[in-house]
N, C-alpha and C positions, 0 to 999 in steps of 0.2 A: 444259665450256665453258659460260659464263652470260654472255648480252646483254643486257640487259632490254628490251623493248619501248618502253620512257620515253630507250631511248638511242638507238635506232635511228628515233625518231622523237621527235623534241625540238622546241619553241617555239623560234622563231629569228627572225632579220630579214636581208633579203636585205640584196645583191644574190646569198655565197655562202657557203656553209656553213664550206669550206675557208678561204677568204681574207679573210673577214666575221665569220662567229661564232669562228673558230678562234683569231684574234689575238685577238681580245676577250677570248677566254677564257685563253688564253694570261697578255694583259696582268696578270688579276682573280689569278691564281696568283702570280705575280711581286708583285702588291700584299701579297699572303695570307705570302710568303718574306717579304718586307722587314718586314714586322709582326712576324712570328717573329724577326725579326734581331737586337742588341744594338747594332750599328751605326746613329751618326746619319746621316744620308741628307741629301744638297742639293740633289741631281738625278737625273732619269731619260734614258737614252738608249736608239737600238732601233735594230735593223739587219734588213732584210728580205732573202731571199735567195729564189734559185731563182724559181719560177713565183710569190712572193709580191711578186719583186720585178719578174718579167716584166710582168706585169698584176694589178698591184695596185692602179693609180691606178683601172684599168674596176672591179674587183671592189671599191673604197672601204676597203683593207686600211691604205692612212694615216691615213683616220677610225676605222676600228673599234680600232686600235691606239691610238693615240691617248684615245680615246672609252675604251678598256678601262685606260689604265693613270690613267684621271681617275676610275674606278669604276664604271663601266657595266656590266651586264651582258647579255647578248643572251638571257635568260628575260625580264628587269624592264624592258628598253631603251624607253625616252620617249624621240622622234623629239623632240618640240618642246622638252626638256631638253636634249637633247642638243645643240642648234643654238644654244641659250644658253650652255650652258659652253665651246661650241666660238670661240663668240664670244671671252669671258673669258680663255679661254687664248691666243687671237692674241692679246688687247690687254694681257694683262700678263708672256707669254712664263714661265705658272706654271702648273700644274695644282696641286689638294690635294683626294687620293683620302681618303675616310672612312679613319680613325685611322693620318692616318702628316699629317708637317707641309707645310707648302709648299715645294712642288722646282720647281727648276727646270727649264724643256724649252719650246724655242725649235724648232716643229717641222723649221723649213728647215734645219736644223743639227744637230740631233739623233735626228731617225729619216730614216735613209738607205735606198737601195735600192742593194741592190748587185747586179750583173749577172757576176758572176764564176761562178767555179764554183757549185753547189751545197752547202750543206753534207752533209755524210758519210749522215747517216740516213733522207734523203725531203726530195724535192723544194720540199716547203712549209714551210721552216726560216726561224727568225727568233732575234735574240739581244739580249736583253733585258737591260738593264745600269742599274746606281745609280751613284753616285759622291758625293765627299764635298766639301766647300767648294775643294779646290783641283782640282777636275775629272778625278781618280783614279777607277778603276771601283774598289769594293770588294765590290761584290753583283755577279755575273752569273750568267745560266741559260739554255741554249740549247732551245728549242721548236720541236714541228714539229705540224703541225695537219692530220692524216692523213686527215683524210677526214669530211664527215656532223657537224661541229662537236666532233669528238674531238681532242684534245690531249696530248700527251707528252712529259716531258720526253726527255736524250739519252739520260738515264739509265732511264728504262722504256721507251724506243724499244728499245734495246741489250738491255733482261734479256729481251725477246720482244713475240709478239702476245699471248697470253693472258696479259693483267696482274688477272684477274680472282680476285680474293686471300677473296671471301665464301665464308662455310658453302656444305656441297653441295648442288645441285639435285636433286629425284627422278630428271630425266632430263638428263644431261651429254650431250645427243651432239653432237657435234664434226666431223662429216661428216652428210652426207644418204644414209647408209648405215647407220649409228649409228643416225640418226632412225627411218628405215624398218623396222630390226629391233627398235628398242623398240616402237615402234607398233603391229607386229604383236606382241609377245610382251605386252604391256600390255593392249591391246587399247585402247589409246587414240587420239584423232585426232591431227593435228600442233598443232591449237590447246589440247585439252585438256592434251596433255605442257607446252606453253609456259606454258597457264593455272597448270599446279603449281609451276612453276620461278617463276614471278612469285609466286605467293600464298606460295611459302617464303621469299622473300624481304623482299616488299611489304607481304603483306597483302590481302586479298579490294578492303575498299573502296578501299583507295588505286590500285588495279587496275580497277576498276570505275570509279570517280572520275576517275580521271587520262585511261582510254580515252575515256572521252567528253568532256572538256577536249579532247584531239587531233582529235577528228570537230568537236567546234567551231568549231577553230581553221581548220580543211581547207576547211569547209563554208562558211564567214565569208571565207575568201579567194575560193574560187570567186565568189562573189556578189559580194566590191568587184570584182571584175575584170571579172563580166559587165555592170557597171555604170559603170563608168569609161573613159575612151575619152581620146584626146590625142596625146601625142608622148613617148616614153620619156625619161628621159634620158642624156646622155652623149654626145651630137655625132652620132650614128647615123643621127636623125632618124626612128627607127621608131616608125611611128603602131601602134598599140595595135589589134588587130583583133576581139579577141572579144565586145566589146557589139554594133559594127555588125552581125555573122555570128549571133549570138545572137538580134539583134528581126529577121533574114531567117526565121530556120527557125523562130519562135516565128510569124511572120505566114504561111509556110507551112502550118501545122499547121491537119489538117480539108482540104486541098486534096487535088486527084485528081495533084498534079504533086508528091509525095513519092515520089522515087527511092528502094530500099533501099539501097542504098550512103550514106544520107544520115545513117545511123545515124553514120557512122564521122565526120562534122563535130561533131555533138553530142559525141561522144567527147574531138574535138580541143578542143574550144573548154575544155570545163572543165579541160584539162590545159594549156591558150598562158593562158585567167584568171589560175592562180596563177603563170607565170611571167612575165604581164605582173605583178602584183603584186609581185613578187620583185624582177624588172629595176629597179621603181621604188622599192627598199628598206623594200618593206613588210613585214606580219608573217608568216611562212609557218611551216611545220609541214618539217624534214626528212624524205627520204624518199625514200630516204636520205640523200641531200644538196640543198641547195638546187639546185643546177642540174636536179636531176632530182624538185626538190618536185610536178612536176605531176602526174606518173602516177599513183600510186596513189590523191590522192583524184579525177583523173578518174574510175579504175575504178571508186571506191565511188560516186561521181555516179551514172556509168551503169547500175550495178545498181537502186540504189534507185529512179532515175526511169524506167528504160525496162525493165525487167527483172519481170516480173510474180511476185507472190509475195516479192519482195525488202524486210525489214523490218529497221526499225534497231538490233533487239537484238541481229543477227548482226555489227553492226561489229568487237564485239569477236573474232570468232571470225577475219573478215577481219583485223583489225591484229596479231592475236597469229600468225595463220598466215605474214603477209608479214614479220614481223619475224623466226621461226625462218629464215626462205629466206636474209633479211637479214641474220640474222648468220653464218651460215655461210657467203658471201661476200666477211663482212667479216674475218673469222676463215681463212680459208684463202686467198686473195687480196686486194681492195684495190676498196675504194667511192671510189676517191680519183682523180677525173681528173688529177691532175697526174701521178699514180702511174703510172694505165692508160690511160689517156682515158677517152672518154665511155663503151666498153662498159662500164663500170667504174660510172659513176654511171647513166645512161639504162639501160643493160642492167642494173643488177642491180634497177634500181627497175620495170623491165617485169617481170622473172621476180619482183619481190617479186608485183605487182599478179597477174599472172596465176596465182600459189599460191593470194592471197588469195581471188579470184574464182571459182577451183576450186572453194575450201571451201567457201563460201555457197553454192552452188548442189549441195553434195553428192558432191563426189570424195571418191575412195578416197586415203589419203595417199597410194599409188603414182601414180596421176590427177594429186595435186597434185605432186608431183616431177617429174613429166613434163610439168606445165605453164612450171614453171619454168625447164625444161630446154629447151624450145621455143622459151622468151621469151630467153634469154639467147643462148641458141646462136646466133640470128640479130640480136645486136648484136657479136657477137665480130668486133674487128678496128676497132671504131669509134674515130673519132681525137676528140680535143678540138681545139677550134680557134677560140678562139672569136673574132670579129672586132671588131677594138680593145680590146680586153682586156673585151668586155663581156658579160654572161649574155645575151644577147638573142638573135643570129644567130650559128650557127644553133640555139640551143639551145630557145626556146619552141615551133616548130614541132616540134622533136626530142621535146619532149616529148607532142608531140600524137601523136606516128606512134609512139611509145613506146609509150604508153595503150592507142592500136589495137593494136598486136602483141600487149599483154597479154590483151587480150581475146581474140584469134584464137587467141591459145596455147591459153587453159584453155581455150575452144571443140572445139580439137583432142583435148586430152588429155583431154576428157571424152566425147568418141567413142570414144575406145578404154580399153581394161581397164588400166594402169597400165604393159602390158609395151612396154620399147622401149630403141635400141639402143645410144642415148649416155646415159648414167648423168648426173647434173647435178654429182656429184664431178669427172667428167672434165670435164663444159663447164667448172668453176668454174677447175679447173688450167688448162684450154687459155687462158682467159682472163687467168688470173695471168701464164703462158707470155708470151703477147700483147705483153700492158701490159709486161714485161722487157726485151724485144725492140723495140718501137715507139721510133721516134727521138724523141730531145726535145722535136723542135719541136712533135710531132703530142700533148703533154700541158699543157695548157693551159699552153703559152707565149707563144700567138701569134706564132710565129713560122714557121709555114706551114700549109698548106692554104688553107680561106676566108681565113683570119688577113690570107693576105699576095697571094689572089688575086683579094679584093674590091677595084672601081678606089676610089681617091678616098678610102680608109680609114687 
């Protein structure tokens, strides 16, 4: 089993990875079918289902849809492009995507939400359709947008999870047991195994290259967030709290009234930055998925800045370690709140942070599996829920108490020797288990918990 690093954490634009970048990407393959087609084409239609259709208008899944089948894409996405062609196409009731001609698509009428069943394969299904001058579909392909801005069709949903079709990796493991016995029989760490499976694939500098584009990207969101302040949008009315909270403990610093527990606000703030940035559909880095973009570059914030000894050529070591954790919960379970709820995206993106944070500081791979096992284990059960269909409540503060736990995890698991008694193969199932089990409303429907027991929402 091969993830790469560049997948498990992707350039994206909020408000969600699932319901934002995943149509979009979605739509650009549907562009990519009809260019290969021999058919002439008049028009586009789309149909949203499941939790795309629950809360799609919060998560902006009628723009990214829309915005994706006009040619957008969510690596290249121009906000103020995009706000022009969005124009263009209300007022001429046309989109025309680079190399196919002008179609028609009149959005009130032709991308629907439909609230019915779900379709057959996950939750986040959408169906994408051409048609030709007398308004016949002749192209269709049905999409499900699984989680972390990955996409499928029905037909590679259906042949399995592992659609991973490249040459072999030095090290295929496929469980966190796999991992551990290569590890030791290698004698390699979790990031070196990952660094060979990327450089078999990628290539050293496009490895070297690409991870520090990602800390760029991470580190550039932090900072508009702790610098922008205001009112989110979408009717919520949630004022933005991490610049105010940020010039508090910055105007603290040097005083005799720094409580230690105050470590754990610092923590928060850089992980609520990028999900205010997110809420406001800005550029964020998955990780694993946008609802859960803030953890991990909290934890690397907090190493670098308050962590002594912490220096930025080990980023790689942290994003190559959090992305092996990453993929084996993506690969054996589900990063996909609609799927599991939030333990699903918050939980697995704490147990990525808290692997990565191990390593930097010098755990033993068993250390680091035990950190992630600490991080996950105590999000299992967590529901998605989020209030008006938007990433905001409760999800940016989630991400702050995320960040913390990943810290206290690899804290833990680097007080002790690697040995302990829940294996993270078994969290990973129990949490697949979970997500099975959880009722529908409780996977980003909005349709209970906060969803439906905040007043006035």
């Amino acid at each position: 089993m091969f993830l790469s690093v560049f997948e498990m954490f992707k350039v994206g634009i909020g408000p969600s990875s699932s319901h934002t970048m995943g149509p979009m990407v979605a739509a650009a393959r549907f562009l990519d079918l009809m260019r290969a087609s021999p058919f002439e084409f008049h028009g586009l239609r789309a149909s949203l289902h499941g939790s795309l259709a629950f809360t799609g208008v919060g998560h902006a899944t009628d723009r990214a849809t829309i915005l994706g089948l006009a040619g957008f894409r969510p690596e290249t996405y121009d906000n103020d492009e995009a706000e022009s062609v969005l124009k263009d196409i209300r007022e001429t009731g046309t989109v025309t995507p680079p190399g196919l001609p002008v179609l028609q698509f009149h959005a009130k009428e032709d991308l629907q939400f439909d609230f019915g069943p779900n379709l057959p394969g996950h939750a986040n299904g959408m169906i994408l359709m051409a048609t030709d001058k007398q308004g016949d579909v002749i192209l269709q392909e049905t999409y499900y947008s699984v989680g972390g801005g990955f996409v499928l069709t029905a037909d590679e949903l259906a042949a399995g999870r592992d659609t991973d079709d490249g040459p072999p990796v030095p090290y295929p493991f496929k469980s966190a047991a796999e991992m551990l016995e290569m590890a030791e029989t290698s004698g390699k760490s979790i990031a070196e195994m990952k660094k060979a499976n990327e450089i078999s694939r990628g290539g050293s500098e496009n490895l070297r290259s690409g991870v520090a584009r990602l800390w760029q990207v991470m580190n550039d969101c932090i900072e508009r967030g702790l610098a922008n302040d205001g009112i989110l949008p979408g009717g919520l009315q949630v004022r933005r709290r991490s610049k105010a909270i940020h010039e508090a403990l910055l105007a603290e610093r040097g005083t005799n009234l720094n409580a230690p527990h105050k470590i754990n606000d610092w923590i928060s703030i850089y992980a609520m930055a990028v999900n205010e940035e997110n809420a406001a559909g800005g550029q964020v880095v998955t990780a694993p998925t946008n609802g859960a973009a803030g953890v991990v570059p909290a934890v690397i914030k907090y190493w670098l800045e308050h962590v002594p000894g912490a220096n930025e050529r080990d980023i790689e070591t942290f994003l190559l370690t959090a992305a092996a954790i990453g993929g084996l919960v993506k690969f054996n379970a589900s990063i996909s709140g609609a799927e599991a709820g939030c333990q699903a995206e918050v939980g697995s993106a704490s147990a990525m942070g808290a692997a990565g944070l191990a390593a930097v500081l010098g755990g033993t791979p068993a250390q680091i599996e035990n950190a992630a096992e600490i991080a996950l284990e105590h999000h299992l059960g967590m529901t998605c829920d989020p209030v008006k269909g938007l990433v905001q409540v409760p999800c940016i503060e989630r991400n702050g108490l995320g960040a913390i736990k990943a810290v206290s995890a690899a804290s833990l698991a680097l007080r002790g020797d690697g040995v302990h008694l829940v294996p993270l193969d078994a969290c990973i199932e129990t949490m697949r288990q979970t997500g099975a089990d959880m009722s529908e409303r409780y996977k980003e429907t909005s349709l209970g918990g906060l969803a439906v027991n905040v007043p006035n929402c």
